[in-house]
BAPAVEX-658532 format. One line per 10 residues: number of its first residue (from 1); for each residue x, y, z of N, C-alpha, C, CB. Coordinates in pm, 1 decimal. Glycine has a CB too. Layout:
BEGIN
NUM) X:Y:Z:X:Y:Z:X:Y:Z:X:Y:Z; ...
! end
This chain:
BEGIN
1) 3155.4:2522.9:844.2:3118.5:2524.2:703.0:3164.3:2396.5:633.1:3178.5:2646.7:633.4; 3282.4:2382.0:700.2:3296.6:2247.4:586.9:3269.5:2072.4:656.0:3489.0:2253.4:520.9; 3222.3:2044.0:803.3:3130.0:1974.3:831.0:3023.0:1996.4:718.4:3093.2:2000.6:962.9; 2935.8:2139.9:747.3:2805.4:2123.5:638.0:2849.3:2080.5:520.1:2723.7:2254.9:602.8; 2917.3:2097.0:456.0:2958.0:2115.0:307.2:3008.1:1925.0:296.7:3119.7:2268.9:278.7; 3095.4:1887.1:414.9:3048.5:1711.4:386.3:2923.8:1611.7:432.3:3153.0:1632.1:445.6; 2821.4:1727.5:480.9:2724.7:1628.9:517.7:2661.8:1618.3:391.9:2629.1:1662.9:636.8; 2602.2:1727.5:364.7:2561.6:1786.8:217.7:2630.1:1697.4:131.2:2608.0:1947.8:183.5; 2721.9:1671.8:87.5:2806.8:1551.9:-4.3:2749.2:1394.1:14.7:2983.7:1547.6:51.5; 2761.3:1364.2:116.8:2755.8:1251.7:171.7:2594.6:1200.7:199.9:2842.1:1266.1:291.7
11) 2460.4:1287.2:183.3:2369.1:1316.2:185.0:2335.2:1278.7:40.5:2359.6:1430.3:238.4; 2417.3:1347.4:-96.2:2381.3:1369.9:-221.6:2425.0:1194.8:-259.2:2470.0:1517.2:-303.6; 2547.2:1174.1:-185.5:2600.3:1062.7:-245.5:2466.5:968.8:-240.3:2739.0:1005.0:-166.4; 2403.2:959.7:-59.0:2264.5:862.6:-109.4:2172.5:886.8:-185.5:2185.4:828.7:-25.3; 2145.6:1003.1:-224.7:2066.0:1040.3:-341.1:2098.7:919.3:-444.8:2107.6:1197.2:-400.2; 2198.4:920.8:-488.9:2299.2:883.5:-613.0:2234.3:729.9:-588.2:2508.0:913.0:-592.7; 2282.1:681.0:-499.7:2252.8:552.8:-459.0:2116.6:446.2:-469.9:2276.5:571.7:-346.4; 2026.2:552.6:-433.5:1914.7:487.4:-320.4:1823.4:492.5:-487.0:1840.8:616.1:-128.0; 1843.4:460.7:-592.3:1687.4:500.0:-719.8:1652.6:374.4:-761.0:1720.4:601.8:-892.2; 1788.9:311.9:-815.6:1747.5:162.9:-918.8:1667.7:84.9:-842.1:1880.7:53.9:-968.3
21) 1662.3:-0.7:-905.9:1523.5:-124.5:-842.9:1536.9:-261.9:-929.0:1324.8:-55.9:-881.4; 1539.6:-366.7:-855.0:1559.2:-501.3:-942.1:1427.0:-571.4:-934.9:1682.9:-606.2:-883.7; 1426.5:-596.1:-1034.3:1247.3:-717.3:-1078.3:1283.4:-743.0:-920.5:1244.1:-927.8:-1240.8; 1159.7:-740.4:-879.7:1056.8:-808.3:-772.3:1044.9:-702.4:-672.1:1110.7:-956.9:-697.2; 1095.6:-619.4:-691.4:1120.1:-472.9:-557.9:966.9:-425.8:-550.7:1247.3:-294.9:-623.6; 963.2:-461.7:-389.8:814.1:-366.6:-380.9:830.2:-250.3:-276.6:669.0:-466.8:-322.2; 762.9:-112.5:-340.6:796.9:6.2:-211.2:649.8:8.8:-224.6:906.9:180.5:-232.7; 580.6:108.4:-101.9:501.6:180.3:-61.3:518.4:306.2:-6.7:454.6:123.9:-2.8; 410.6:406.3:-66.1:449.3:547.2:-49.9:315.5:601.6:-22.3:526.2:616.7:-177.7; 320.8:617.1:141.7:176.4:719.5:161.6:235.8:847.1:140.9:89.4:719.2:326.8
31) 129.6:895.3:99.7:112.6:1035.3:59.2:6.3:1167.5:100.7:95.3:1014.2:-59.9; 45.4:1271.4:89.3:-51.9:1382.1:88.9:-26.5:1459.1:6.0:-67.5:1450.4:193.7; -115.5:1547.3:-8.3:-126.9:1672.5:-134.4:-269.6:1747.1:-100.7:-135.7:1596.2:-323.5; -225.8:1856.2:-260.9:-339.3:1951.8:-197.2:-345.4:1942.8:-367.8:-308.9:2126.1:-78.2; -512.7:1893.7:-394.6:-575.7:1901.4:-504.1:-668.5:2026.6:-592.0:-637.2:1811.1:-476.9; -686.0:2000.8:-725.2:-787.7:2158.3:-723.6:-850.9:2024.6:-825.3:-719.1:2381.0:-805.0; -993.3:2042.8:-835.7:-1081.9:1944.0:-925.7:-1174.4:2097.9:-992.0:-1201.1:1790.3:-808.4; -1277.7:2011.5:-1049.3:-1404.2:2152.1:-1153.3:-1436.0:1989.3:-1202.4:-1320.1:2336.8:-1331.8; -1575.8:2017.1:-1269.8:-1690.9:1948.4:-1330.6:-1676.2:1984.5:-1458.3:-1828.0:1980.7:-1277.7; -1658.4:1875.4:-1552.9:-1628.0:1941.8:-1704.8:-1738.1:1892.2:-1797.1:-1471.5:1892.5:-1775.1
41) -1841.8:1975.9:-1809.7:-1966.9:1937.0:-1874.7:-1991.8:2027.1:-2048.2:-2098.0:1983.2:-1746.5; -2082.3:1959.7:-2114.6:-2099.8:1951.0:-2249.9:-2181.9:2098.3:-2251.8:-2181.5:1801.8:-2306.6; -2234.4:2128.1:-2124.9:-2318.9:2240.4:-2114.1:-2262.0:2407.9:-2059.2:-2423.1:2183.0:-2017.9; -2210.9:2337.8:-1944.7:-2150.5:2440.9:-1883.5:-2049.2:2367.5:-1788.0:-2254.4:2536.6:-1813.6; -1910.9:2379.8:-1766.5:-1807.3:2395.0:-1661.2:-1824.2:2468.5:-1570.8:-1702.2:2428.8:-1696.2; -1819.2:2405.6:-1462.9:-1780.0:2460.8:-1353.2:-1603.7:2534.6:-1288.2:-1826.7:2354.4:-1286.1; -1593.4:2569.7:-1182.0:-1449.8:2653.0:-1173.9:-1375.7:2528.7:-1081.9:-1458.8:2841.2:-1079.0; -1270.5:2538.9:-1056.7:-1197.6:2444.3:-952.9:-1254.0:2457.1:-832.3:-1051.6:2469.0:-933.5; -1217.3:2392.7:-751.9:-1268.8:2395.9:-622.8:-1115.8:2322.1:-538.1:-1438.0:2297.1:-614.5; -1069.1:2375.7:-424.3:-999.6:2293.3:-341.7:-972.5:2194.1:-274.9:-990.5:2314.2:-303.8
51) -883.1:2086.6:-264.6:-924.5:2018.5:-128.1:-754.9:1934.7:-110.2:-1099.3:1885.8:-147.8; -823.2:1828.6:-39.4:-657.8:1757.8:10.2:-656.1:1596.7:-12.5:-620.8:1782.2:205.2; -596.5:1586.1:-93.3:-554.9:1428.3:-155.4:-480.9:1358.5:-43.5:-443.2:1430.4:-302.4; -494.2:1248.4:-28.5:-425.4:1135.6:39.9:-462.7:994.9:46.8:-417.7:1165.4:156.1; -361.1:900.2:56.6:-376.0:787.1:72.4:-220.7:702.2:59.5:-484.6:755.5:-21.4; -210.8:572.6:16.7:-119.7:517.9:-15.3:-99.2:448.0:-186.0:-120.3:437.9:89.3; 12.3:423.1:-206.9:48.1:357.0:-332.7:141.7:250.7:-272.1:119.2:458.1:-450.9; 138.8:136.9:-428.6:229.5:32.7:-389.4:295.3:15.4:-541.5:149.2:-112.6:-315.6; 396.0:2.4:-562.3:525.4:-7.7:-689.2:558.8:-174.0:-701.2:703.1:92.1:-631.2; 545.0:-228.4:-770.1:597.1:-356.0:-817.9:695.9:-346.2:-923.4:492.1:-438.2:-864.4
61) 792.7:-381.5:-906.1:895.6:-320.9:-1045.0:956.6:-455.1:-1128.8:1059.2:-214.7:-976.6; 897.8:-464.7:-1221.6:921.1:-546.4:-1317.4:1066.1:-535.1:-1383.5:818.2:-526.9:-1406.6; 1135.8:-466.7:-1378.9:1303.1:-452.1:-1353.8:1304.5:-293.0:-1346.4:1420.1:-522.7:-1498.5; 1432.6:-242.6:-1386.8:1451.7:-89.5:-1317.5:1396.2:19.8:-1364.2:1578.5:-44.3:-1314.5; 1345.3:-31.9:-1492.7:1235.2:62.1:-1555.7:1101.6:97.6:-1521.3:1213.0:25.0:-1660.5; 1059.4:27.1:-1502.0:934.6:-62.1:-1518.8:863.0:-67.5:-1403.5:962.9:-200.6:-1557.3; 736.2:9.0:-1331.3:678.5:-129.4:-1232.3:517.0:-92.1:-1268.7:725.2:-122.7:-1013.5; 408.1:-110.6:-1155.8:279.6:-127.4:-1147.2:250.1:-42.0:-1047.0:236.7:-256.8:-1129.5; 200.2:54.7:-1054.5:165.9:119.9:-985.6:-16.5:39.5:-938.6:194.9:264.2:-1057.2; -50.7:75.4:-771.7:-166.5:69.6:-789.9:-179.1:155.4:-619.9:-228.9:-96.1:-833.9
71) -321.0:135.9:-597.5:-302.8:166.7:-445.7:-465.8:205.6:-371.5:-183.2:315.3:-433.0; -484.8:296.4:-285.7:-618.3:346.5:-208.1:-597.9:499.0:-267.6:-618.9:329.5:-7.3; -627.1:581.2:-276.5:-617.9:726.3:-300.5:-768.8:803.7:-225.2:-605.6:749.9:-486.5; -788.8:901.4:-174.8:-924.4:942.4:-102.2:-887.5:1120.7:-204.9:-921.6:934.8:144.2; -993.0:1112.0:-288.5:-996.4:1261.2:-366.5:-1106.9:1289.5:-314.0:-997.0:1279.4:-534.7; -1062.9:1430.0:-321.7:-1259.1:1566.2:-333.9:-1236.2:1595.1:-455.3:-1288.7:1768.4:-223.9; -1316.2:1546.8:-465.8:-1343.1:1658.5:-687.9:-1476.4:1725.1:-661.5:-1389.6:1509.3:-904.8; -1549.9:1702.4:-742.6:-1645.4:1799.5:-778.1:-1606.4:1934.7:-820.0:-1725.1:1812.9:-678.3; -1679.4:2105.4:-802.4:-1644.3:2181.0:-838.6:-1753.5:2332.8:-794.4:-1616.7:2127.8:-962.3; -1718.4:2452.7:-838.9:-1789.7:2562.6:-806.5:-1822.3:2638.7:-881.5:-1750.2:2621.2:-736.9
81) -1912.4:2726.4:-875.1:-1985.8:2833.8:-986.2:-1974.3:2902.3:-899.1:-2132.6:2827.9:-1060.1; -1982.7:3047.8:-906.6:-1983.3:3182.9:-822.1:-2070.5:3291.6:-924.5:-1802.4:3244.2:-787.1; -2153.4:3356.3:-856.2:-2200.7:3462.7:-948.6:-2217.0:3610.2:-875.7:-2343.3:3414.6:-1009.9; -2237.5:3718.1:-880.3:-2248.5:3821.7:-814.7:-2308.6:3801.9:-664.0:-2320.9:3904.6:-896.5; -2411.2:3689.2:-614.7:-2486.9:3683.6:-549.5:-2458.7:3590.0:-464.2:-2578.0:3682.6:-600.8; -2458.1:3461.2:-564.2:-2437.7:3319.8:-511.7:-2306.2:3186.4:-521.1:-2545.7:3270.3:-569.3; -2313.7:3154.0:-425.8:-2214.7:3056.3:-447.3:-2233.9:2890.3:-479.5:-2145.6:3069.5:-335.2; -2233.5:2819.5:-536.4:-2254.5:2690.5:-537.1:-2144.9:2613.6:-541.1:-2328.4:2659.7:-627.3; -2116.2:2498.3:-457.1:-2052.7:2384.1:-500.4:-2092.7:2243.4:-489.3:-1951.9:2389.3:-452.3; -2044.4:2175.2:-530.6:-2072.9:2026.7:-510.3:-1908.3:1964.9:-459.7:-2141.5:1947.9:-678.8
91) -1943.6:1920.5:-352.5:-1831.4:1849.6:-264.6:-1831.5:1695.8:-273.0:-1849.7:1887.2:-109.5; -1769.4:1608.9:-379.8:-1773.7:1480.5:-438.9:-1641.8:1422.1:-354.0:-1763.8:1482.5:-618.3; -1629.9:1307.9:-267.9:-1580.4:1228.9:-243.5:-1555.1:1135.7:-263.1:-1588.3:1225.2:-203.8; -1463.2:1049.6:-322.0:-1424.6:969.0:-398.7:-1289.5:868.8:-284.5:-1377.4:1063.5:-544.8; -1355.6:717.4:-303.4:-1247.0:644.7:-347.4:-1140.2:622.5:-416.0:-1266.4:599.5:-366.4; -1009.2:636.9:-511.1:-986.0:565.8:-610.5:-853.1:471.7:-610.1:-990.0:653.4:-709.5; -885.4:396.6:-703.8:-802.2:263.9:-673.8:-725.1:294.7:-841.9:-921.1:76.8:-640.4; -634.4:378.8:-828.9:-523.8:398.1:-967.7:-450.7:238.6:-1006.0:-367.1:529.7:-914.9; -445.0:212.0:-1126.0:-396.6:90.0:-1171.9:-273.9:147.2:-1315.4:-552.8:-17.8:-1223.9; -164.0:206.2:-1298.4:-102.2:274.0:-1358.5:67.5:151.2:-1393.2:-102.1:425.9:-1262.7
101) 95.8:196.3:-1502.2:197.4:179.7:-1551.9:315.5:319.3:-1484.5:157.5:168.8:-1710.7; 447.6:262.3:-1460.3:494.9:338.9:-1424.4:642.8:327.3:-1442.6:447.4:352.8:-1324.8; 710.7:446.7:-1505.9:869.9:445.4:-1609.3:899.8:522.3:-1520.0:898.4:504.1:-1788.0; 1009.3:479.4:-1471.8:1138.2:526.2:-1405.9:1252.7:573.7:-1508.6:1195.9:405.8:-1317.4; 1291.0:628.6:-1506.1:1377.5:758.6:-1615.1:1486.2:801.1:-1547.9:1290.0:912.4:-1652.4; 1614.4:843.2:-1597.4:1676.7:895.0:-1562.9:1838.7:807.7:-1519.3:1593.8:955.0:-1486.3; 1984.0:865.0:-1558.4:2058.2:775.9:-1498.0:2028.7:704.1:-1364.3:2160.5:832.4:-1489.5; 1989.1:757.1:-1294.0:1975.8:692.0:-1111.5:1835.3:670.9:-1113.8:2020.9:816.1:-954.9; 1721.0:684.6:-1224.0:1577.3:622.0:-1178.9:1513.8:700.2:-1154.2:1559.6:540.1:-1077.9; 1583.2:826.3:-1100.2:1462.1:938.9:-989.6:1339.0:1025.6:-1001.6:1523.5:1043.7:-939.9
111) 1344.0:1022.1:-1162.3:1236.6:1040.7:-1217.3:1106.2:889.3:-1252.9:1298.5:1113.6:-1338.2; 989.8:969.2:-1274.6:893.1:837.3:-1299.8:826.4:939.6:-1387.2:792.1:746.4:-1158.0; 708.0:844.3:-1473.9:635.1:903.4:-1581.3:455.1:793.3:-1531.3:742.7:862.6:-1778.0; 354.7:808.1:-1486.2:302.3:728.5:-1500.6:188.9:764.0:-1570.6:298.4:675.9:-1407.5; 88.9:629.8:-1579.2:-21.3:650.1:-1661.7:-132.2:541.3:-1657.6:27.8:664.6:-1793.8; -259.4:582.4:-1624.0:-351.8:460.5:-1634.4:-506.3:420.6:-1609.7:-300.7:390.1:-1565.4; -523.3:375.9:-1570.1:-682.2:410.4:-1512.6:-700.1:400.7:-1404.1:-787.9:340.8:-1551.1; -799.4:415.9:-1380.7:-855.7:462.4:-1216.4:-984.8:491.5:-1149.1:-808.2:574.7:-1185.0; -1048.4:328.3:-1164.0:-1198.0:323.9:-1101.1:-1218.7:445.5:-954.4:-1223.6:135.5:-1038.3; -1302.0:502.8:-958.0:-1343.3:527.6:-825.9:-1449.2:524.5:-779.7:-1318.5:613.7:-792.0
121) -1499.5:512.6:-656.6:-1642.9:523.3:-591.2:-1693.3:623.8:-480.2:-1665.8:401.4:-533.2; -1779.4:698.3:-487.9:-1822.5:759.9:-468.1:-1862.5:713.3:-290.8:-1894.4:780.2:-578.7; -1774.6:809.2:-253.2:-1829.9:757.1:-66.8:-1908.0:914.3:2.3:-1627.4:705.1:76.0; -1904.7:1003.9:-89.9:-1993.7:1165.2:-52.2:-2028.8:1231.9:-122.2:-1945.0:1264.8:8.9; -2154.2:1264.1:-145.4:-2176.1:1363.4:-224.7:-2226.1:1485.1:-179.5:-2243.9:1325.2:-307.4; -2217.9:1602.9:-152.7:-2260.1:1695.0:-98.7:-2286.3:1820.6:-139.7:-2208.3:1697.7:-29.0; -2416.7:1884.4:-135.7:-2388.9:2034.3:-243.6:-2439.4:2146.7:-127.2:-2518.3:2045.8:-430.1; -2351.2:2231.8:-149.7:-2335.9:2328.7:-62.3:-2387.4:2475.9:-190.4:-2152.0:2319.0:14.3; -2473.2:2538.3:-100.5:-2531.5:2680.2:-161.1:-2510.5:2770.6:-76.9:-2677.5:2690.6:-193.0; -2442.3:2877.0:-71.2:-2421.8:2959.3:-26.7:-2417.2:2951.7:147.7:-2498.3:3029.8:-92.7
131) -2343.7:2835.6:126.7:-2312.2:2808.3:275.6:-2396.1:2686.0:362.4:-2341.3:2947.7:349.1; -2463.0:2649.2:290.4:-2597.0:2580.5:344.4:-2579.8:2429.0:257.6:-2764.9:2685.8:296.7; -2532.9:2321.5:363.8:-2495.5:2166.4:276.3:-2596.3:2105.5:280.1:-2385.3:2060.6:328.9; -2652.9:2023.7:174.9:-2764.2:1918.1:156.4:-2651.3:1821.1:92.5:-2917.3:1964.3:47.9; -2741.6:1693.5:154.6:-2680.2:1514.3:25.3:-2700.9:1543.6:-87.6:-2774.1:1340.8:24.1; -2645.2:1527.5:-205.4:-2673.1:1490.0:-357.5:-2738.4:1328.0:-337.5:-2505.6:1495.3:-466.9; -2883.3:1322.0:-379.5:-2946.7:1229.8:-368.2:-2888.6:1084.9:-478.1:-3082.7:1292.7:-387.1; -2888.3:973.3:-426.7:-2861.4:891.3:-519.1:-2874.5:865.4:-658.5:-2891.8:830.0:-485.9; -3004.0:948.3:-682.7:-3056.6:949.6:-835.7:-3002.4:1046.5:-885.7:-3201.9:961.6:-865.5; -2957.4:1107.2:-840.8:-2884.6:1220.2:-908.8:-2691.3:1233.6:-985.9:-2902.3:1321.0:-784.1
141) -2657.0:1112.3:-910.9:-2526.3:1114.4:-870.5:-2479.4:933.9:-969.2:-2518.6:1126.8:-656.0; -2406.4:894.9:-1022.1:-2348.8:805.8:-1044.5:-2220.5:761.0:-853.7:-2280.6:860.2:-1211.9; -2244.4:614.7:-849.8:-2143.7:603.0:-718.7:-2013.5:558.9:-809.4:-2196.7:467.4:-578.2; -2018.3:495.1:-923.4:-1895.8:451.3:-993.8:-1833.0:566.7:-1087.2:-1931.4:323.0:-1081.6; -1735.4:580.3:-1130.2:-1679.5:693.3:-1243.5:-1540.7:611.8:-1272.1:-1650.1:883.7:-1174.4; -1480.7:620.8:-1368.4:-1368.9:555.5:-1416.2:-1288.0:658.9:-1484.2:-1403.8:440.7:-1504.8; -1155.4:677.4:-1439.0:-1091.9:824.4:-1494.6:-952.7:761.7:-1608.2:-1013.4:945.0:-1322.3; -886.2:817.3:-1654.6:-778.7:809.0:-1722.3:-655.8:936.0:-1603.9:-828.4:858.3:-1910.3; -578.8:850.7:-1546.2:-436.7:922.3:-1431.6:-339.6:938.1:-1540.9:-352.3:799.1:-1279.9; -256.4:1032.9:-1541.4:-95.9:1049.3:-1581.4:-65.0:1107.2:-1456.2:-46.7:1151.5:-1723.0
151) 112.3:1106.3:-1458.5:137.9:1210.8:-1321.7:317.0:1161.4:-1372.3:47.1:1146.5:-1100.2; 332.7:1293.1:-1319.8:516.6:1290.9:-1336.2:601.8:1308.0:-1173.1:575.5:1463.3:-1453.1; 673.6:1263.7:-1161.5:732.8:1249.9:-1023.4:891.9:1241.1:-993.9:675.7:1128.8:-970.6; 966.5:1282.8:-866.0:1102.3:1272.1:-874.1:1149.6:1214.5:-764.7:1163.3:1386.1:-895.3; 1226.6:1105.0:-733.2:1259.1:1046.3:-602.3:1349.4:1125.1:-545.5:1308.2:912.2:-604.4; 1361.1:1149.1:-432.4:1511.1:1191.0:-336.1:1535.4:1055.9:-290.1:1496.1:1314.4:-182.4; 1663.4:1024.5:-290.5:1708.7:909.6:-204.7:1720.1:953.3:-68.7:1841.3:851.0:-248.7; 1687.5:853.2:60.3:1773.7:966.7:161.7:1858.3:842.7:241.1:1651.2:1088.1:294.7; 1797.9:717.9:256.9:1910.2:589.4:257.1:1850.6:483.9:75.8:1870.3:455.0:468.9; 1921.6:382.3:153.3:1870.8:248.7:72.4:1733.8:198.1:6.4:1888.4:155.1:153.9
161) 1655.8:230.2:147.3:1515.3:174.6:188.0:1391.4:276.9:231.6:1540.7:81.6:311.4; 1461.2:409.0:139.1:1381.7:513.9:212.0:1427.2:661.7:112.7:1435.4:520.2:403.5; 1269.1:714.2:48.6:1324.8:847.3:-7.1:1196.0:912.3:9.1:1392.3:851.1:-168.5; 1182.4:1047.1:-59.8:1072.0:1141.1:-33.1:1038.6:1153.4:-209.9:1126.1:1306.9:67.3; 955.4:1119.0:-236.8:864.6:1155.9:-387.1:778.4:1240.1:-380.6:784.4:1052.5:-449.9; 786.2:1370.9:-465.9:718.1:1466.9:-519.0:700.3:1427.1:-650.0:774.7:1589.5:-504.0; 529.8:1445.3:-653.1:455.8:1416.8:-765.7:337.7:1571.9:-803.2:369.7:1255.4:-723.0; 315.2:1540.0:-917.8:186.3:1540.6:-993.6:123.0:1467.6:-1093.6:180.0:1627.6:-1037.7; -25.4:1485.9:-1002.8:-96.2:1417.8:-1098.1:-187.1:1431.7:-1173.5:-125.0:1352.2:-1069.7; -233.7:1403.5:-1259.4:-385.5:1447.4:-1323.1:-473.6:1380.9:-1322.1:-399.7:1474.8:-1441.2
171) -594.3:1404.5:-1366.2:-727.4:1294.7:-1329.6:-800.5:1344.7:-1474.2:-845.5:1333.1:-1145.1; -859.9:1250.2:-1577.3:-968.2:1291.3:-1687.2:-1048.4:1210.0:-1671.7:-937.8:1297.5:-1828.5; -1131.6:1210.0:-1638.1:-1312.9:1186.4:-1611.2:-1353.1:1123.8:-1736.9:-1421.3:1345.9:-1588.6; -1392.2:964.0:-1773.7:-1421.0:916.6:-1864.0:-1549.5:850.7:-1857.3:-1331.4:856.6:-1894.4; -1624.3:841.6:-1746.9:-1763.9:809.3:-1755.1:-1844.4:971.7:-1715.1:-1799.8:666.7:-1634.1; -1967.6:927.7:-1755.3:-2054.2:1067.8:-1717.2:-2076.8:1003.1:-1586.7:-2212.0:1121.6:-1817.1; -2071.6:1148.1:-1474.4:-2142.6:1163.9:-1332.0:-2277.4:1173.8:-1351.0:-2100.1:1287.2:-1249.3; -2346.5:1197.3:-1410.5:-2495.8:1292.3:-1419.4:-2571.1:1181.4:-1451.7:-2516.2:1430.5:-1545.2; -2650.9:1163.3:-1356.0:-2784.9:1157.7:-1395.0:-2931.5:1189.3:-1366.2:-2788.1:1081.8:-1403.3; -2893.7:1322.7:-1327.9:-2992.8:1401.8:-1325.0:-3060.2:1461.5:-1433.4:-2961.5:1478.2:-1261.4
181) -2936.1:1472.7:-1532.4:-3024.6:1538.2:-1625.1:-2943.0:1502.9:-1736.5:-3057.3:1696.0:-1604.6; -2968.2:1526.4:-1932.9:-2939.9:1448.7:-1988.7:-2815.2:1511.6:-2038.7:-3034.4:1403.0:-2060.2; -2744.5:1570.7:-1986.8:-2596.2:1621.5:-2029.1:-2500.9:1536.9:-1968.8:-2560.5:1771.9:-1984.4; -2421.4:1550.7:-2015.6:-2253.9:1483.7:-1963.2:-2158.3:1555.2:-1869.1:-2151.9:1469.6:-2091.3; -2167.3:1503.8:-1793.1:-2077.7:1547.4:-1681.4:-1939.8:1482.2:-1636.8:-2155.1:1540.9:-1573.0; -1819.8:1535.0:-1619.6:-1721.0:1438.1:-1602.7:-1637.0:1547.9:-1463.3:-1620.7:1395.7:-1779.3; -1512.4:1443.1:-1386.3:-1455.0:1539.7:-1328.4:-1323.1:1548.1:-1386.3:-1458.4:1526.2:-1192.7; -1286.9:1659.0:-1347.0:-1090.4:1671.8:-1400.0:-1017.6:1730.5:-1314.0:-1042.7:1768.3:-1538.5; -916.1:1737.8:-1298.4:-846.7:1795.5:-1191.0:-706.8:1751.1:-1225.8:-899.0:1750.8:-1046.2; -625.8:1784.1:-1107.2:-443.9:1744.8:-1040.6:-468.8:1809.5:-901.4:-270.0:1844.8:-1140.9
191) -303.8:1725.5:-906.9:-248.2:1767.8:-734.1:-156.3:1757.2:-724.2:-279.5:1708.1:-615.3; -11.5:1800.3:-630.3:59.3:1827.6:-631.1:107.5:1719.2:-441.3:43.7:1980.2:-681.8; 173.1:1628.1:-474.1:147.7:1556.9:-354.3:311.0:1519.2:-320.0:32.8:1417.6:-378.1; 339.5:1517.1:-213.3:435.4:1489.7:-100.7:423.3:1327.0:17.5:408.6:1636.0:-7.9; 520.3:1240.4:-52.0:492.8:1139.0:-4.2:663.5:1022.2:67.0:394.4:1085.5:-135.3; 659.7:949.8:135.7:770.1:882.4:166.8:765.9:736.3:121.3:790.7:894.6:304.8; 857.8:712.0:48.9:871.1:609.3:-15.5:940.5:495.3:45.6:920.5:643.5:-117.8; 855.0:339.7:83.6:945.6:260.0:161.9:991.4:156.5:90.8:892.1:212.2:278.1; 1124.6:96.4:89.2:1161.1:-22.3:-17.9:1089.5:-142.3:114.8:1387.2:-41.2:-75.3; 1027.6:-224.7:81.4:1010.2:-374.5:129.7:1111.9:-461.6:135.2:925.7:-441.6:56.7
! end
C-alpha cells in the first residue's frame, strides 16, 4: 500500500510539472473521439447521428498562455430523421483544418479554452434510406462549409514531453450545405475526444 500510495505521489508530482510552456513550444496531439452531428435547417432539423472523430493537432505557444491551435481533423456530420416506417440519413464526411486560438488556464496550465474557425471539405457524401446507400450528387451538396470550433480541455502531465488531453468540442455550421433546394442548411455537432500530447 504504501509503494502504491508513493507511486501515486510521484506520478501527481509530474502532473504538477509537465503544463507550462515557453514562447516557441510546439506539441502535437493525435487524437480520437466519438462525435454526435444533426443538420440544422431553417425548415426542418434533423436528429444526431453518430460517428468517430480523429486526426491530429499542432499548438504553437506564444508564451504560457497563449498558443495557435491548428491541424487535419476527419469528422462525419450530417444527420437522421426516423419516422414510424422509415429511416433516413445523410453520412457527410468532412476534412477540417481548425485554425483556433487557444488559453491555457489554470495555476499549472492544464486547462485550455479554445476557439475559431474551421474550413472543411467535403471528401463523402452519402445518403442512406432505410438501409440502402446512394452518393449525394455534386449538385446537391456544397464540397466547402466553414464552421465556427470552441472546445474546453484538461492536460494530465505524465513526464516533461508527454501528457494525455481530454477534450470537447463543438462545431456551428456557418455556410449553407444545400443546394438542392432553397433553404439553409448548416451542420452542428461535438465530441468528446482522447488524445496524447507530444512536446517537440
Amino acid at each position: 500500500m504504501k509503494k502504491l500510495l508513493l507511486v501515486l505521489a510521484l506520478v501527481s508530482m509530474g502532473y504538477t510539472n509537465a503544463q507550462t510552456r515557453n514562447k516557441g513550444t510546439m506539441e502535437i496531439t493525435p487524437k480520437i473521439g466519438s462525435s454526435s452531428f444533426y443538420e440544422n435547417s431553417e425548415y426542418d432539423s434533423s436528429k444526431y447521428n453518430s460517428g468517430v472523430q480523429f486526426g491530429v493537432t499542432a499548438d504553437y505557444y506564444f508564451n504560457n498562455r497563449w498558443s495557435l491551435r491548428s491541424g487535419l481533423i476527419f469528422d462525419k456530420m450530417g444527420g437522421t430523421n426516423t419516422d414510424a416506417e422509415d429511416k433516413y440519413e445523410d453520412i457527410l464526411n468532412y476534412l477540417s483544418i481548425p485554425i483556433n486560438a487557444n488559453w491555457h488556464f489554470g495555476s499549472t496550465r492544464k486547462w485550455n479554452l479554445n476557439f475559431g474557425l474551421s474550413p472543411s471539405f467535403l471528401t463523402k457524401a452519402t445518403a442512406k434510406y432505410n438501409g440502402t446507400s446512394e452518393k449525394i450528387p455534386s449538385s446537391a451538396i456544397e464540397s466547402f462549409q466553414l464552421g465556427f470550433t470552441y472546445g474546453i480541455g484538461y492536460k494530465i502531465g505524465i513526464t516533461e514531453k508527454f501528457g494525455i488531453l481530454i477534450d470537447a468540442q463543438f462545431f456551428n455550421g456557418l455556410t449553407n450545405i444545400n443546394k438542392a433546394t432553397d433553404f439553409r442548411v448548416v451542420n452542428a455537432g461535438y465530441s468528446f475526444n482522447l488524445g496524447g500530447v507530444i512536446q517537440l
